[in-house]
N, C-alpha and C positions, 0 to 999 in steps of 0.2 A: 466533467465527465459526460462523456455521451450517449444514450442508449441507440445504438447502431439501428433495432429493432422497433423504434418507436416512426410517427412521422416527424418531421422538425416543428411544426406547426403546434404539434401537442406539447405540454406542459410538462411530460415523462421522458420527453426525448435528452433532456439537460438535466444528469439528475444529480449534478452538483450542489444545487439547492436546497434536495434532500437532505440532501447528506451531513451540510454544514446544520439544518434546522435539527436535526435528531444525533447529531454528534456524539452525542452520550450512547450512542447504539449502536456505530460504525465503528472499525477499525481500519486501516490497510496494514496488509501484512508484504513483506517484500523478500525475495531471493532472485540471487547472481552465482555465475560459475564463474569459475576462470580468473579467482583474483582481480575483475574488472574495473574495483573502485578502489582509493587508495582512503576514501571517506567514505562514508565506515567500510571500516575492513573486515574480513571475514565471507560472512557466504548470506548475510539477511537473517530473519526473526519466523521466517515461515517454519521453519524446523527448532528452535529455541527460541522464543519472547524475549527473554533477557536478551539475545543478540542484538548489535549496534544498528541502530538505522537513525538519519538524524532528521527528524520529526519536525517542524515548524510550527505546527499549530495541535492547538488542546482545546479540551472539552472543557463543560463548565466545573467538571471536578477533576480538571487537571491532567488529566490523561490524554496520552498522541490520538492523534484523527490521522494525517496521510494525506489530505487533503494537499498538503506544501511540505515540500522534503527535500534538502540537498543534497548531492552528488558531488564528489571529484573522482574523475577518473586516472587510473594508473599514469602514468609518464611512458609507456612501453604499448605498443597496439595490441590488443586482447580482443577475442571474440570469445561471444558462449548464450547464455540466456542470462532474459530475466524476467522472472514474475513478480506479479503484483494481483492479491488478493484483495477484496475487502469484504471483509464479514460483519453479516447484521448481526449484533450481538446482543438483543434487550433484554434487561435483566442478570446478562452475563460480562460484560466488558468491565475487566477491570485492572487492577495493575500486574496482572500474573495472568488473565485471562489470552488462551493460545490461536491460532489459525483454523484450531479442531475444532472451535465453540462457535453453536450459529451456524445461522443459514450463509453461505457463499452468495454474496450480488454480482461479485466481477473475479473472474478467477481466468485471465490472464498471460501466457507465454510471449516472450517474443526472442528475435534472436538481436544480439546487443553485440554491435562491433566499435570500437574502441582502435581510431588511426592517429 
């Protein structure tokens, strides 16, 4: 991840690093319209946690990071959005913990076309 804001020269500009070292504190939270992925289905975890998102990588007590995440997309072209949040969440991250807890580091739109 990038910080658009930073210089590239600075240590804050790549703050993937971050991210992975305090894992136990970050989440990414994620939503789509428009039916866009056929994995996971649904609409993303930004509005329900328990909703599907498929997560690759965990913290040291086993909980999703966001860091690595897979996609498949529909069979059919679809457009619509999609965000991607991640919230610093120390002290609060946990397996029920939502998109509302925490500070927001990256909060995200984009528009997402599907040919």
């Amino acid at each position: 991840m990038i910080n658009g804001l930073a210089n590239p020269a600075d240590p804050a500009y790549n703050i993937t690093e971050e991210v992975e070292e305090e894992s136990d504190e970050h989440l990414f939270f994620f939503a789509w319209t428009n039916n866009t992925f056929s994995d996971p289905a649904g609409d993303g975890n930004i509005d329900n946690r328990s909703d599907a998102v498929n997560y690759n990588d965990t913290d040291a007590n086993g909980l999703p990071v966001g860091l690595s995440t897979t996609w498949t997309t529909t069979d059919v072209s679809a457009s619509g959005t999609f965000r991607v949040i991640l919230k610093h969440q120390p002290n609060l991250k946990s397996a029920t913990s939502t998109a509302t807890m925490g500070e927001s580091d990256v909060d995200l739109t984009f528009t997402l076309n599907v040919n």
